[in-house]
C-alpha positions as CSV (number, residue, x, y, z in Angstrom):
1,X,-8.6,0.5,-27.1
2,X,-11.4,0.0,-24.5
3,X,-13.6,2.7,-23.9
4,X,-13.4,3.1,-20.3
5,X,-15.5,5.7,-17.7
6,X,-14.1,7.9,-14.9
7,X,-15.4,5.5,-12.1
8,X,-13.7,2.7,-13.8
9,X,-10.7,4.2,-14.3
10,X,-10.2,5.3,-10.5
11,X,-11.6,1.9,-9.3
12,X,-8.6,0.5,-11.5
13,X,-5.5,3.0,-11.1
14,X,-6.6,2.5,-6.8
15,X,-5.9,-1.4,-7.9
16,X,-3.0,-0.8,-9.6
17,X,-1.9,1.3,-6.8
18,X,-1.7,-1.4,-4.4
19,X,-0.5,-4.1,-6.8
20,X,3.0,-2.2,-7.3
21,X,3.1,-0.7,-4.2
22,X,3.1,-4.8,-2.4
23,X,5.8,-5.6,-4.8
24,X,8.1,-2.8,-4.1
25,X,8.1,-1.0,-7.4
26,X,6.1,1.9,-6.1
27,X,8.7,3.5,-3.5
28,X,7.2,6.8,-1.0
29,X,5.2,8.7,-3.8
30,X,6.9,7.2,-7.2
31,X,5.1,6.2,-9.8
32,X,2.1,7.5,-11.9
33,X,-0.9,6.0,-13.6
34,X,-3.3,6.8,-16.4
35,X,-6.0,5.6,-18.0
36,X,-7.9,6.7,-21.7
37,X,-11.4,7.4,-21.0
38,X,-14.0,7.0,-23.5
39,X,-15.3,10.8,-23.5
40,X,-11.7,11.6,-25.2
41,X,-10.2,12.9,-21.4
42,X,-7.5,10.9,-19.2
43,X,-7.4,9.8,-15.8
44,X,-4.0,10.4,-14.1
45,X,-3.0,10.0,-10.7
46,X,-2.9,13.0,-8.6
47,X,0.7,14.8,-7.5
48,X,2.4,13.5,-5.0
49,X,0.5,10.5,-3.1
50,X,1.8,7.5,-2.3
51,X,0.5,4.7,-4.6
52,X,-0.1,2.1,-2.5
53,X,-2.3,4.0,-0.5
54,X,-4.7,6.1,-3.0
55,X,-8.3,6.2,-2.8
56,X,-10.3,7.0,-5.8
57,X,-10.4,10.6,-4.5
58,X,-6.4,10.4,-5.9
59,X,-7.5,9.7,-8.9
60,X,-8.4,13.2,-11.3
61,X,-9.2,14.1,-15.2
62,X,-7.3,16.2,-17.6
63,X,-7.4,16.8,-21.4
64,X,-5.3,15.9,-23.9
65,X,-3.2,19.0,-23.2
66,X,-2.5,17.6,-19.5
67,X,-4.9,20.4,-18.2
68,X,-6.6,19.9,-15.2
69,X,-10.6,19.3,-15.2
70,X,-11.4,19.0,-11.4
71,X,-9.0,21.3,-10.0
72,X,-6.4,18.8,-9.1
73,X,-2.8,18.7,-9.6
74,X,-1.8,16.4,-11.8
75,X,1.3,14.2,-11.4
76,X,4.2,16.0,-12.9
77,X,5.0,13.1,-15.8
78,X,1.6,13.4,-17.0
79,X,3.0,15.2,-20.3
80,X,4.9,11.6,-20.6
81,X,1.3,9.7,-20.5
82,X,0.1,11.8,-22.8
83,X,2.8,11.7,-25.6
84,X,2.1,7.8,-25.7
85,X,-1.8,8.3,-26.0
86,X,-1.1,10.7,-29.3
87,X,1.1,8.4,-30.6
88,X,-0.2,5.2,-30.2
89,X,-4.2,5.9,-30.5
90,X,-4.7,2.3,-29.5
91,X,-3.1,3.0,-26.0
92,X,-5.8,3.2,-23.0
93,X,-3.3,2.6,-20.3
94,X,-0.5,4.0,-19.1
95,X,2.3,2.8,-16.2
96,X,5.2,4.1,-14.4
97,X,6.9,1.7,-12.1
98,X,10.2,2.1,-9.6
99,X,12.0,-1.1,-9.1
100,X,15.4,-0.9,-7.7
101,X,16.5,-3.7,-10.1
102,X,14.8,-1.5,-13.6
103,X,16.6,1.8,-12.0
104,X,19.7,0.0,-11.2
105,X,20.4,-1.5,-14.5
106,X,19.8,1.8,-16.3
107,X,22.4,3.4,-14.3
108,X,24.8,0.2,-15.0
109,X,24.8,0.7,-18.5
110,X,25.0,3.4,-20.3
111,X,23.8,2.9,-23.7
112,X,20.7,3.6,-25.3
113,X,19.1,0.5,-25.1
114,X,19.7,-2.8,-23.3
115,X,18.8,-5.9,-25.0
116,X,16.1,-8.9,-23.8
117,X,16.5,-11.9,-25.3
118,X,16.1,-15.6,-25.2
119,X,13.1,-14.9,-22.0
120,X,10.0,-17.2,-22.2
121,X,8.4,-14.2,-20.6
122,X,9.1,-12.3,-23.9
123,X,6.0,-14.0,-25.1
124,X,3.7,-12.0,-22.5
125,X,4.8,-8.7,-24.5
126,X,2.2,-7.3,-27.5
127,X,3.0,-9.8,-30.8
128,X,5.9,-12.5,-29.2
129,X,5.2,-15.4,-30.2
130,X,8.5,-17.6,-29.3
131,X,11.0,-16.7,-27.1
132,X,13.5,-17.1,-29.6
133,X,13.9,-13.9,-30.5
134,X,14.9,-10.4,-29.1
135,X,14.1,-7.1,-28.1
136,X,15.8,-3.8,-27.1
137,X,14.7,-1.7,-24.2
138,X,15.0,1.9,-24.8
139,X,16.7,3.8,-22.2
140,X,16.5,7.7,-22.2
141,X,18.0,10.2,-20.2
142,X,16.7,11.6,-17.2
143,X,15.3,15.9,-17.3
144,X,13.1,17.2,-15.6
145,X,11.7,18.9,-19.0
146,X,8.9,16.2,-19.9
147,X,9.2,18.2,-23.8
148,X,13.2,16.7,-24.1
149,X,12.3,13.3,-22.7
150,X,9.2,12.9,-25.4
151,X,11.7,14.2,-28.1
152,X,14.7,11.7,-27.6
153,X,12.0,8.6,-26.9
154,X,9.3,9.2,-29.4
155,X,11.2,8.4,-32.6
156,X,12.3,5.2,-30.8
157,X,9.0,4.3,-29.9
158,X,7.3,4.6,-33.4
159,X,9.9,2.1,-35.0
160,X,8.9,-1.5,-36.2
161,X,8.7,-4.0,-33.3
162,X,9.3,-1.5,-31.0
163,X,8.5,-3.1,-27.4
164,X,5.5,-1.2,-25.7
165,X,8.2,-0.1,-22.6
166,X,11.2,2.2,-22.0
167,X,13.7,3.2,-19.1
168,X,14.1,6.6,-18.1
169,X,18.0,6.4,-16.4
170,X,18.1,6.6,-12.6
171,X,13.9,6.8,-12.5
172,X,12.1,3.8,-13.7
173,X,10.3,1.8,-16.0
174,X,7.2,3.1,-18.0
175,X,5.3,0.5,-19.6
176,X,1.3,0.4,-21.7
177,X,-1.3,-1.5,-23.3
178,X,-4.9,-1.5,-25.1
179,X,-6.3,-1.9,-21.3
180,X,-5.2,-2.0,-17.7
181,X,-4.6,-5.8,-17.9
182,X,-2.3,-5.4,-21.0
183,X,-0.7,-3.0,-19.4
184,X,0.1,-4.6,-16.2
185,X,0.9,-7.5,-18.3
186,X,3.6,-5.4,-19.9
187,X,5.0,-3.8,-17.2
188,X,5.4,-7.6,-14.8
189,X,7.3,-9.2,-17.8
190,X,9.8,-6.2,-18.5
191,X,10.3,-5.8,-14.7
192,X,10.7,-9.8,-14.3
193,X,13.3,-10.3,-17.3
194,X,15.2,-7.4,-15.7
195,X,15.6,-9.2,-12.4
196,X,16.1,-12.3,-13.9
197,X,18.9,-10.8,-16.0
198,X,20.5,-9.6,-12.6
199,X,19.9,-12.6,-11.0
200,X,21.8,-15.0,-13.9
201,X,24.9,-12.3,-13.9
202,X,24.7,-12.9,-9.8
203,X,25.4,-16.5,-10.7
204,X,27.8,-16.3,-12.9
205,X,29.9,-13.7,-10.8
206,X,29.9,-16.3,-8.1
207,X,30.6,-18.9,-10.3
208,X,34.2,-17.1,-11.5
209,X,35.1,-16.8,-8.0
């Protein structure tokens, strides 16, 4: 986990920001970012701004219990960036993206998981080494009670090989790592293997015609 400071943290969720905001995964105000800071608080992204365009004024602190430290309101999902801090202390970023391909596949299917496998770009995710080899995405339910979305995806989360991502259906991807890089890291290769899933059953739809 790298210890980062407030400063830091808003100079790099303003970055972030505008990095999935130009690709389209961070539509009107969707989305949310956090970061661990190294004095044991969080820096979230504020309520209701649009991503692409935050300053680091956007950015605000709360404490482990999601309360506010500056007076700001925090985005609503915050509780979700929290549960993954508690329960994976090596965690120090945090990131909730909104690609139409990632929302659209978890309203396709309807299970609880949709499996990745064969990718090269399985390698970019935490401890892939070959990309022969698979995973499965978690995909939970939709609420808007934070509390039943932690509770049907934290036991999921915790198992062995677990992939440092999940779905929420009809909403979007949420993705983390040890730092802001990992996390982006995590979140460009889950997004990219969905599109290129959609993009090989494109293909072979047109090639049955």
């Amino acid at each position: 986990m790298a210890a980062t400071t407030l400063a830091e943290a808003r100079a790099a969720i303003v970055a972030v920001g505008r990095w999935l905001d130009g690709k389209g995964w961070a539509p009107a105000t969707a989305g949310n970012y956090s970061m661990r800071l190294d004095d044991g608080t969080f820096a979230v992204t504020v309520s209701g701004r649009h991503k692409g365009r935050l300053t680091e004024d956007d950015v605000m602190r709360v404490d482990a219990g999601g309360r506010s430290l500056d007076g700001k309101k925090p985005s609503a999902e915050t509780a979700l960036h929290l549960a993954l801090y508690r329960d994976f202390p090596d965690a120090g970023a945090v990131l909730h993206s909104h690609s139409p391909a990632a929302v659209g596949l978890s309203r396709a299917f309807p299970d609880a998981a949709y499996k990745l496998a064969g990718h090269e770009m399985l390698k970019a995710l935490p401890g892939i080494v070959t990309h022969e080899t698979s995973v499965s995405l978690p995909i939970v339910d939709n609420s808007q009670d934070m509390a039943v979305i932690d509770s049907a995806m934290a036991p999921r989360l915790l198992v062995p090989g677990a992939v440092p991502a999940y779905l929420i259906r009809s909403h979007g991807l949420y993705g983390w790592g040890r730092d802001m890089a990992e996390a982006e890291r995590v979140i460009e290769a889950v997004e990219w293997m969905i599109a290129a899933e959609l993009a090989e059953a494109g293909f072979r739809k047109g090639s049955e015609a």
